[in-house]
VEXTORGU-953969 format. One line per field, with one value per atom (N, C-alpha, C): z, y, x; residue number from 1; atom name. Coordinates in nm, 4 decimals. Each point is the difference from the previous one (the first is absolute). Last residue first. Example, Ala and Ser with C-alpha at 12.3 -4.5 7.8 and 13.67 -1.06 7.14 Angstrom:
! VEXTORGU-953969
w: [0.7080,0.0060,0.0730,-0.0070,0.0000,0.0000]
v: [-0.2250,0.1190,0.1090,-0.5720,0.1190,0.1200]
u: [1.2850,0.0820,-0.0770,0.0290,-0.0890,0.0900]
nr: [2,2,2,1,1,1]
atom: [N,CA,C,N,CA,C]
***
This chain:
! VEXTORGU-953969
w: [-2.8412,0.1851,0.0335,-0.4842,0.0683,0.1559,-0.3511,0.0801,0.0520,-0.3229,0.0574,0.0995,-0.2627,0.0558,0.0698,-0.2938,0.1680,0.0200,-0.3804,0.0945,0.1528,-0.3683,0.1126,0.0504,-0.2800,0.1272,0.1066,-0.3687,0.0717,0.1025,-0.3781,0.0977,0.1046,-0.3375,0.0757,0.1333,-0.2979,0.0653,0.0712,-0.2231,-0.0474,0.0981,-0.0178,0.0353,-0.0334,0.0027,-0.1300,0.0490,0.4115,-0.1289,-0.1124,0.4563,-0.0345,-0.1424,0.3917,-0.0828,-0.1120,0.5423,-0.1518,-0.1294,0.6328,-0.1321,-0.1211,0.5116,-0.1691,-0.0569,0.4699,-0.1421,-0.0327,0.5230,-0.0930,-0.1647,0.4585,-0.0564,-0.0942,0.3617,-0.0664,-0.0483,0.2946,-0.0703,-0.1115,0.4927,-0.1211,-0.0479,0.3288,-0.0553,-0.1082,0.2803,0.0707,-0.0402,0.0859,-0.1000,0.0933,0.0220,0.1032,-0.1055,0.1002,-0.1344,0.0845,0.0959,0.0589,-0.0998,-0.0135,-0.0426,0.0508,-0.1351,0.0870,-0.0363,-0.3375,0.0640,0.0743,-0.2581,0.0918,0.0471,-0.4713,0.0481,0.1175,-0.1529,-0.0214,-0.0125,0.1591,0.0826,-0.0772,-0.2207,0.1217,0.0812,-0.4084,-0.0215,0.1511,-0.0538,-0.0086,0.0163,0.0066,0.0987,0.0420,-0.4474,0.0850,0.1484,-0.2863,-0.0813,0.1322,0.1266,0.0287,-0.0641,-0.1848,0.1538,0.0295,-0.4142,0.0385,0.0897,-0.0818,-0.0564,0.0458,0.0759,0.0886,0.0056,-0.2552,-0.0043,0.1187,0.0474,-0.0333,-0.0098,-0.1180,0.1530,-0.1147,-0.1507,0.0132,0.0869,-0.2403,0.1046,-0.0514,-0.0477,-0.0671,0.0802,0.1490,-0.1248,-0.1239,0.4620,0.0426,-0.1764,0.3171,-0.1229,-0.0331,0.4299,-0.1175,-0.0399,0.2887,-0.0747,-0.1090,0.4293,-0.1084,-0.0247,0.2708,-0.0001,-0.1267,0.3874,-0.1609,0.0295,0.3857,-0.0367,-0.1596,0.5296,-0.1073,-0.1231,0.4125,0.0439,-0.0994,-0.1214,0.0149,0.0631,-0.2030,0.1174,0.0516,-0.4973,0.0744,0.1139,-0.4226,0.1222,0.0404,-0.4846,0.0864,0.1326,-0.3841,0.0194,0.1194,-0.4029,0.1046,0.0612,-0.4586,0.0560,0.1168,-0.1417,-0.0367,0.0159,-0.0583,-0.1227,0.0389,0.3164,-0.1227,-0.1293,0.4228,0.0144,-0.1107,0.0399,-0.0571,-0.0084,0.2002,-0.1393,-0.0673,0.4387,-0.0627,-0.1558,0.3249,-0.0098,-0.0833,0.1313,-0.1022,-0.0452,0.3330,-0.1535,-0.0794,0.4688,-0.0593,-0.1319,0.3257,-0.1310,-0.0748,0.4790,-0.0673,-0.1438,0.2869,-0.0264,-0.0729,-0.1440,0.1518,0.0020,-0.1261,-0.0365,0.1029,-0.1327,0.0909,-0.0152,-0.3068,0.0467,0.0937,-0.1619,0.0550,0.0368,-0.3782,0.1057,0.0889,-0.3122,0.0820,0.1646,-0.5236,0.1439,0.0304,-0.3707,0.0389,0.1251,-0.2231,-0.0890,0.0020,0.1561,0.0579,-0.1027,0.0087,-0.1295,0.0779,0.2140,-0.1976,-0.0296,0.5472,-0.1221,-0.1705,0.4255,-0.0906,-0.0672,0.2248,0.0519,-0.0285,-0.2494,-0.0149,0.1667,-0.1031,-0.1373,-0.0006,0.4087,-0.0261,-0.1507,0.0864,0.0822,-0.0186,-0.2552,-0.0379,0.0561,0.1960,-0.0742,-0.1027,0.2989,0.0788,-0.0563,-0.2149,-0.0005,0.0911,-0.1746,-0.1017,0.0824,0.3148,-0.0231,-0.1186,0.3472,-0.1176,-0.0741,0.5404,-0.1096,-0.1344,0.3713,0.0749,-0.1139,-0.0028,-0.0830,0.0960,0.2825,-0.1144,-0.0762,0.4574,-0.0407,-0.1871,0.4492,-0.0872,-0.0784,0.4495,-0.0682,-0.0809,0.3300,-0.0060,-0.1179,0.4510,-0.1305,-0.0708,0.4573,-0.0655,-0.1481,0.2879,0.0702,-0.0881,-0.0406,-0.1108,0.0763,0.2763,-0.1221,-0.1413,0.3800,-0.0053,-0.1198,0.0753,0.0253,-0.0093,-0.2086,0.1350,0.0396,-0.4353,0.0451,0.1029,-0.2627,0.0450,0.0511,-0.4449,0.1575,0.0736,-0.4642,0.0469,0.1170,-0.1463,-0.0245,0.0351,-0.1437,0.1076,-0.0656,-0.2265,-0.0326,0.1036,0.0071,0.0284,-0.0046,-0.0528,-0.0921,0.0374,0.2479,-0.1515,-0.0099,0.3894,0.0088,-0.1412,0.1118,0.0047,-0.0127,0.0384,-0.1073,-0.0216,0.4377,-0.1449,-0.1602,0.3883,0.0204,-0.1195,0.0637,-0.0778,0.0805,0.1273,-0.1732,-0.0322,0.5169,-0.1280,-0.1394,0.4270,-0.0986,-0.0534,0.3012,-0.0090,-0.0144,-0.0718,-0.0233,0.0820,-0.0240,0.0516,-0.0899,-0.1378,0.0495,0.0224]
v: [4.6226,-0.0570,0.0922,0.0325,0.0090,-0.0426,0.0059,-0.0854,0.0009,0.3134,0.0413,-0.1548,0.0574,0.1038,-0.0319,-0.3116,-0.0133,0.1604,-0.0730,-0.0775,-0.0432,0.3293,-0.0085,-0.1120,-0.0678,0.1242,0.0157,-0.3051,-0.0768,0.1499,0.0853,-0.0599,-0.0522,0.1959,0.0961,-0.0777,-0.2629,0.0818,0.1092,-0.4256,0.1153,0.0805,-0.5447,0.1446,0.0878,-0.4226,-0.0168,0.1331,-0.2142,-0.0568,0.0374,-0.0152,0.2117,-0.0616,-0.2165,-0.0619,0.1416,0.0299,-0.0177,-0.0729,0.0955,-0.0372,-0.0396,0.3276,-0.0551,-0.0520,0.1693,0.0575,-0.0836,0.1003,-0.1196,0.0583,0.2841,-0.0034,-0.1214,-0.0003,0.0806,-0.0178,-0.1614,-0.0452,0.1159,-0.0804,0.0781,-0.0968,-0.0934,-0.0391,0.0821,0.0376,-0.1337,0.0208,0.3661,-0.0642,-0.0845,0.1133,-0.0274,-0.0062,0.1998,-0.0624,-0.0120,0.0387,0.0230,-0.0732,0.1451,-0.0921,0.0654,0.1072,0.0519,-0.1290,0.1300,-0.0763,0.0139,0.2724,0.0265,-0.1486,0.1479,-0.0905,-0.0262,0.2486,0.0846,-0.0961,-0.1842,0.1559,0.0402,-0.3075,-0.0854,0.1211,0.0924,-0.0541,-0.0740,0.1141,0.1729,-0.0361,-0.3663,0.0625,0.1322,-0.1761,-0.0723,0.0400,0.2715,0.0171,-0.0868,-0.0640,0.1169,0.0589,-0.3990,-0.0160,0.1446,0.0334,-0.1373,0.0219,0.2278,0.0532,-0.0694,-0.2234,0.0659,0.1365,-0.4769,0.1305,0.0374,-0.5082,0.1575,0.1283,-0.5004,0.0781,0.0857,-0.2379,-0.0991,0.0268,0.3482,-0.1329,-0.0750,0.5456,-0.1302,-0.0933,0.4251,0.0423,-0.1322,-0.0008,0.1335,0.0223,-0.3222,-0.0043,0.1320,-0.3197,0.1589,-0.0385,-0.3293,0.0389,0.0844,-0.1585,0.0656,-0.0042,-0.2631,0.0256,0.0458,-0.0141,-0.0349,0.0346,-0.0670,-0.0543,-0.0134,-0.0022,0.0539,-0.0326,-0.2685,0.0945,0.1308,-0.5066,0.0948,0.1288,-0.4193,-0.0238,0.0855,0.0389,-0.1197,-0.0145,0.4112,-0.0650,-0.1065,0.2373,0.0036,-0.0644,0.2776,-0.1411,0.0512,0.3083,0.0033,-0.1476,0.2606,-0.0926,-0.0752,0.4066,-0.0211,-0.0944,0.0455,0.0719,0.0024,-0.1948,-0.1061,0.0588,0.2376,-0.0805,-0.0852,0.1933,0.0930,-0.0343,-0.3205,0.0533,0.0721,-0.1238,-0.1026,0.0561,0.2482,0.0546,-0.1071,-0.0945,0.1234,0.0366,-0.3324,-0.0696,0.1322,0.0782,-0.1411,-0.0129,0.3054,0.0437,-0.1335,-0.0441,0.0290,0.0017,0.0342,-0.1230,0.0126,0.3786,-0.0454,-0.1379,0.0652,0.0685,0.0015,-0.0732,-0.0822,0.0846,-0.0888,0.1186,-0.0702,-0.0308,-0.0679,0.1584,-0.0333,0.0585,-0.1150,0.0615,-0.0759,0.0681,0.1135,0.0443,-0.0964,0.1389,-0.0345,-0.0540,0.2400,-0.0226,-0.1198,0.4635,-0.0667,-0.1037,0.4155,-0.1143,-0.1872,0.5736,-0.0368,-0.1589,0.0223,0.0760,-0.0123,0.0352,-0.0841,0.0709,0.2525,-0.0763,-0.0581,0.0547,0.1608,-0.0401,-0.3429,0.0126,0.0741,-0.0111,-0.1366,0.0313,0.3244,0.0142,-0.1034,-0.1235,0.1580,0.0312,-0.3179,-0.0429,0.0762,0.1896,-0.0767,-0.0479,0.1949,0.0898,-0.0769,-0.2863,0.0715,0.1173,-0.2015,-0.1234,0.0798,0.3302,-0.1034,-0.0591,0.0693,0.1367,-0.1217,-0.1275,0.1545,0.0768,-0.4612,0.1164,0.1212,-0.4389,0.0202,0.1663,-0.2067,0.1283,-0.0138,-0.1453,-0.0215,0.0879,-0.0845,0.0678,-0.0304,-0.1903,-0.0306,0.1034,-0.0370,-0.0008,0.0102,-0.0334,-0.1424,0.0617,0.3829,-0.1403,-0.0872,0.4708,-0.0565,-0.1653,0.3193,0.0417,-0.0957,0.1417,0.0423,0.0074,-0.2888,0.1360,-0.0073,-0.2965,-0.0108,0.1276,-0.2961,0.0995,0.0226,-0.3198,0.0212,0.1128,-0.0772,0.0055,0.0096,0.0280,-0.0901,-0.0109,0.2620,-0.1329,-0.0310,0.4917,-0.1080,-0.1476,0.4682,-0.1319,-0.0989,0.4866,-0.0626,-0.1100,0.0896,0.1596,-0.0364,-0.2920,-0.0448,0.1194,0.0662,-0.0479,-0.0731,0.3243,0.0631,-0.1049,-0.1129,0.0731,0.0440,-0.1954,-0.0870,0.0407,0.2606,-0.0649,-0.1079,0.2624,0.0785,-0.1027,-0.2439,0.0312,0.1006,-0.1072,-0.0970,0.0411,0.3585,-0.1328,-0.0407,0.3978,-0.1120,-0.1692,0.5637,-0.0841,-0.1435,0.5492,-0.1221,-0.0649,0.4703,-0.0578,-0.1491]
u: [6.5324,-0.0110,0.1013,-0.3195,0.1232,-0.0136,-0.3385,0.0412,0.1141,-0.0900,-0.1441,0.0299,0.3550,-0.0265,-0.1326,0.1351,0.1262,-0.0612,-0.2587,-0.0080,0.0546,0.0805,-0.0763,-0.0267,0.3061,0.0754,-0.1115,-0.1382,0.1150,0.0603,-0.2634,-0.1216,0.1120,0.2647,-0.1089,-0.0762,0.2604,0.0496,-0.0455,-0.2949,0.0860,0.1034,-0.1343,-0.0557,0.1003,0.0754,-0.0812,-0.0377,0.1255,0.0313,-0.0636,-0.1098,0.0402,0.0892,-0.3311,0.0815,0.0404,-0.1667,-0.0549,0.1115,-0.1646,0.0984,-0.0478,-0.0990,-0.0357,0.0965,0.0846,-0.0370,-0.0445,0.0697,-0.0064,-0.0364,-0.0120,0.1221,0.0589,-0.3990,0.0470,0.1672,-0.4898,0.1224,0.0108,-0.3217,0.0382,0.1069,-0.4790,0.1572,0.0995,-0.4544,0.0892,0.1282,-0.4494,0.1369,0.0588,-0.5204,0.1114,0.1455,-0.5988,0.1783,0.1069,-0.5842,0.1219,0.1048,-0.5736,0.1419,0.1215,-0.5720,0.1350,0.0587,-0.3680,0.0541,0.1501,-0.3346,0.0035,0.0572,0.0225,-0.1159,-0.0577,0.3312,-0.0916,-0.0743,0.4087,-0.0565,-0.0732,0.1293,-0.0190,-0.0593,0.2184,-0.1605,-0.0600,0.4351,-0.0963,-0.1401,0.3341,-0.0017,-0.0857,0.1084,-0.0678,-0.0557,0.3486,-0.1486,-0.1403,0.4698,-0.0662,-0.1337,0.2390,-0.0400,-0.0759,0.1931,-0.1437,-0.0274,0.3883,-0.1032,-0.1521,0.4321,-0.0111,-0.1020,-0.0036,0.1115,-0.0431,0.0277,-0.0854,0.0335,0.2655,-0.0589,-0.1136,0.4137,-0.0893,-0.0639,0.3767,-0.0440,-0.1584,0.2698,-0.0262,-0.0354,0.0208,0.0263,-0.0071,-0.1414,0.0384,-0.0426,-0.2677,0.0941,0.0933,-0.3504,0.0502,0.1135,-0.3631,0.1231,0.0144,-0.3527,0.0269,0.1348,-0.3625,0.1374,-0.0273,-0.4142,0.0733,0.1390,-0.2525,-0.1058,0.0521,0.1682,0.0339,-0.1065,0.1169,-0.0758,-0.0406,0.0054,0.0557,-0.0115,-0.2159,0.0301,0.1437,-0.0505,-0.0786,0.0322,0.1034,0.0638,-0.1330,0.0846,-0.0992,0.0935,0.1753,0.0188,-0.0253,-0.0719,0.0559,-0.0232,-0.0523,0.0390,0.1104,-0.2434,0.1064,0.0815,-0.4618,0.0408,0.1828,-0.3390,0.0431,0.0939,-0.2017,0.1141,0.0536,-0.4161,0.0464,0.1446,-0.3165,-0.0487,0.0905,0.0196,0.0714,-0.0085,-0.2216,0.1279,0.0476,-0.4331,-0.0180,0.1745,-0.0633,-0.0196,0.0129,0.0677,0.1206,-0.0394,-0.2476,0.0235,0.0824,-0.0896,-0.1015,-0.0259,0.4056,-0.0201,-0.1710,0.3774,-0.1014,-0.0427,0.4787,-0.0906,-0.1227,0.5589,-0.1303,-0.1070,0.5148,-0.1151,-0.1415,0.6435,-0.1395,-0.0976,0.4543,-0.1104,-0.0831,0.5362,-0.1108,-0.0899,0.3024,0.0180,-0.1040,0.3942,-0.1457,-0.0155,0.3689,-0.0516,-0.1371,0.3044,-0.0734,-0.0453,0.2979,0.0355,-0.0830,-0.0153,-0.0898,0.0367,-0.0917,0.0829,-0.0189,-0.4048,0.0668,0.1248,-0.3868,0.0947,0.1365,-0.4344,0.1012,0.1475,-0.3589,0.1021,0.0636,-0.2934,0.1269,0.0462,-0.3574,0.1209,0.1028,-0.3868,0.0520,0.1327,-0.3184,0.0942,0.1298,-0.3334,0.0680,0.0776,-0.3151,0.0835,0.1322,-0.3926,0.0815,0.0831,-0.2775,0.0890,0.0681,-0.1881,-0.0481,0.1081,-0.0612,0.0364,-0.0005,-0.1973,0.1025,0.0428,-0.2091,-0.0617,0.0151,0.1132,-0.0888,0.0087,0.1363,0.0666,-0.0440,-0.2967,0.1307,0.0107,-0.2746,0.0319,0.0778,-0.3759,0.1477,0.0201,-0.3661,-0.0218,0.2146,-0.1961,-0.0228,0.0434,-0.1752,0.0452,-0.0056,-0.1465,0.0657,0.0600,-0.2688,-0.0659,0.1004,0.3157,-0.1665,-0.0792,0.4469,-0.0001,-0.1832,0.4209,-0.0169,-0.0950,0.2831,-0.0597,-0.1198,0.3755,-0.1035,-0.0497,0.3533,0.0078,-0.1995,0.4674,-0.1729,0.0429,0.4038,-0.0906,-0.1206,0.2764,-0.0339,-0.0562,0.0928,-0.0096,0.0479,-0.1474,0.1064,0.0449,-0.4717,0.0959,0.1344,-0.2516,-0.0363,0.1061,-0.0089,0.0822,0.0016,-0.3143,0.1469,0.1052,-0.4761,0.0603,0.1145,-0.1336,-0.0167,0.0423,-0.0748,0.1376,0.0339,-0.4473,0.0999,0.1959,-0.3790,0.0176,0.0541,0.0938,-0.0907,0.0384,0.1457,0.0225,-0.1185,0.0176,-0.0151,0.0203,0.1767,-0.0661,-0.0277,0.1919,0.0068,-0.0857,0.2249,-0.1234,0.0198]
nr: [157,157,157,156,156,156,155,155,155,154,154,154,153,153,153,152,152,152,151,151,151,150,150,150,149,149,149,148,148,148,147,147,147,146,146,146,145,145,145,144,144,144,143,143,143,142,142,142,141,141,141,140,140,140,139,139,139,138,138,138,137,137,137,136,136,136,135,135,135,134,134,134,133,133,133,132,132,132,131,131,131,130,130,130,129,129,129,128,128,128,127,127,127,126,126,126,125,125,125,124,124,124,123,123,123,122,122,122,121,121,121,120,120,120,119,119,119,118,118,118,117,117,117,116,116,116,115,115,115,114,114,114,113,113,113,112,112,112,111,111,111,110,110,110,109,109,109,108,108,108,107,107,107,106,106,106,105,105,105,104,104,104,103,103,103,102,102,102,101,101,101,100,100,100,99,99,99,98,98,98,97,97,97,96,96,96,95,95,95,94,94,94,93,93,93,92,92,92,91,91,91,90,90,90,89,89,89,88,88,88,87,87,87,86,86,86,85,85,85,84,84,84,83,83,83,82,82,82,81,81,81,80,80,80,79,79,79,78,78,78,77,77,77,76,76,76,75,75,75,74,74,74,73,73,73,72,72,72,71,71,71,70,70,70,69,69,69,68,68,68,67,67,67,66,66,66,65,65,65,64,64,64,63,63,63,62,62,62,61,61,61,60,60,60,59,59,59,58,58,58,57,57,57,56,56,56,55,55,55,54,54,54,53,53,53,52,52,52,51,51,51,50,50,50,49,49,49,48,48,48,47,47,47,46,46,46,45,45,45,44,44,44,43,43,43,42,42,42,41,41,41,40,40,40,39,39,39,38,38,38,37,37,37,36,36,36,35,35,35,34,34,34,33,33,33,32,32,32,31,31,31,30,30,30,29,29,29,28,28,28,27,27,27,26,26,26,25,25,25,24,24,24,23,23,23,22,22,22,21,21,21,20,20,20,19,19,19,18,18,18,17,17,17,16,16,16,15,15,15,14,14,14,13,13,13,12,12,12,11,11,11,10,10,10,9,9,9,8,8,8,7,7,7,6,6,6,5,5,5,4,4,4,3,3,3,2,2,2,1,1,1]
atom: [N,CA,C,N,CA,C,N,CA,C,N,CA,C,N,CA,C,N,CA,C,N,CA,C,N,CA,C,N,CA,C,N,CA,C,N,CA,C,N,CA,C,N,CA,C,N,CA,C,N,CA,C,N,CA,C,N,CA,C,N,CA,C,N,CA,C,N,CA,C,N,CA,C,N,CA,C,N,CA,C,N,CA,C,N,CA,C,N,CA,C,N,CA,C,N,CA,C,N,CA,C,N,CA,C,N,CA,C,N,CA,C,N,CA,C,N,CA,C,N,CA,C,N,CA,C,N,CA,C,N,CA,C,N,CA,C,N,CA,C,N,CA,C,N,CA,C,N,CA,C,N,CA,C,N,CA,C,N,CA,C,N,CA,C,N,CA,C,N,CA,C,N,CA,C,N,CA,C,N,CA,C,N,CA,C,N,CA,C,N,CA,C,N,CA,C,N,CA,C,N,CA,C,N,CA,C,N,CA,C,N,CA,C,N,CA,C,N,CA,C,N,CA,C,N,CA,C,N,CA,C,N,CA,C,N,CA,C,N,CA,C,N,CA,C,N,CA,C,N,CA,C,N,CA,C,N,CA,C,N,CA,C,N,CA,C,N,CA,C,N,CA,C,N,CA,C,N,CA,C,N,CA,C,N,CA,C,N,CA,C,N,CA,C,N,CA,C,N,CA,C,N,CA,C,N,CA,C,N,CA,C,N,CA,C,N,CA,C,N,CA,C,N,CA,C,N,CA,C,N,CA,C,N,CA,C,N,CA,C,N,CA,C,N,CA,C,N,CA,C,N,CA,C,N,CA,C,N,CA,C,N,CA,C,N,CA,C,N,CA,C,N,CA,C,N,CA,C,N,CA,C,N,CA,C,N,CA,C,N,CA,C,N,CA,C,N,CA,C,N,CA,C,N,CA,C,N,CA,C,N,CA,C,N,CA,C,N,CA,C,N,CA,C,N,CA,C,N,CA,C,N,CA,C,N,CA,C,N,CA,C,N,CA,C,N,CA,C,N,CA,C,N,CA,C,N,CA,C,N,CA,C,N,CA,C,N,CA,C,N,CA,C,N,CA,C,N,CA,C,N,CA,C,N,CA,C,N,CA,C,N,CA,C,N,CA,C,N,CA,C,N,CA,C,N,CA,C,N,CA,C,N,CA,C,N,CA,C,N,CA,C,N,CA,C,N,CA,C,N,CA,C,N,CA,C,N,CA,C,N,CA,C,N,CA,C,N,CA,C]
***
């Protein structure tokens, strides 16, 4: 069956993660479509960790949200302490933590992120940055032999 275009073109090209585009057609002239809340920010993020190889050890998100919502979302944003952007097209930076670091576990965020979609606030995630294959260094002086194997085990490279 043929179509037209306009909004079912519109849709098809959101479901195909196209870019923001104007839209041209009967009854919808002028009006702009984004690819907002295509699919909820916790499963989206869901996908980027299952992605990820296991010895990933943290990763850099940007998230833009609705501009409307900017404060209600800042609210829930605070739990993983995500770093607000200024004159950005981007609105937070998130940093995940795989297994150690100076980030957000990676539990948080998605907890956060859950709370963002059942507060109905759309948002688009963008991964910027992975790093992987960096361990942990500990001082292993004075430790038992046990804690010292696992340790090179469960951080092995």
């Amino acid at each position: 069956m043929a179509h037209h275009g306009g909004l079912l073109d519109a849709v098809e090209a959101l479901e195909q993660g196209q870019q923001t585009f104007k839209v041209e057609g009967k009854g919808i002239l002028g009006h702009v479509y984004s690819r907002l809340q295509i699919m909820p920010l916790a499963d989206e993020f869901q996908e980027i960790l299952d992605a990820l190889p296991s010895d990933w050890t943290d990763l850099e998100l940007d998230l833009r949200v609705q501009e409307d919502r900017y404060v209600d979302a800042a609210t829930f944003m605070v739990t993983c302490n995500a770093q607000p952007y200024s004159n950005h097209d981007w609105h937070f930076h998130i940093i995940v933590a795989h297994r150690f670091g100076h980030a957000a576990a990676a539990p948080v965020v998605h907890g956060t992120l859950k709370l963002l979609d059942e507060a109905g606030i759309a948002g688009e995630l963008v991964l910027r940055d992975v790093r992987a294959g960096r361990v942990e260094t500990q001082n292993l002086w004075g430790r038992p032999e046990s804690f010292r194997r696992e340790f090179r085990r469960i951080r092995a490279q």
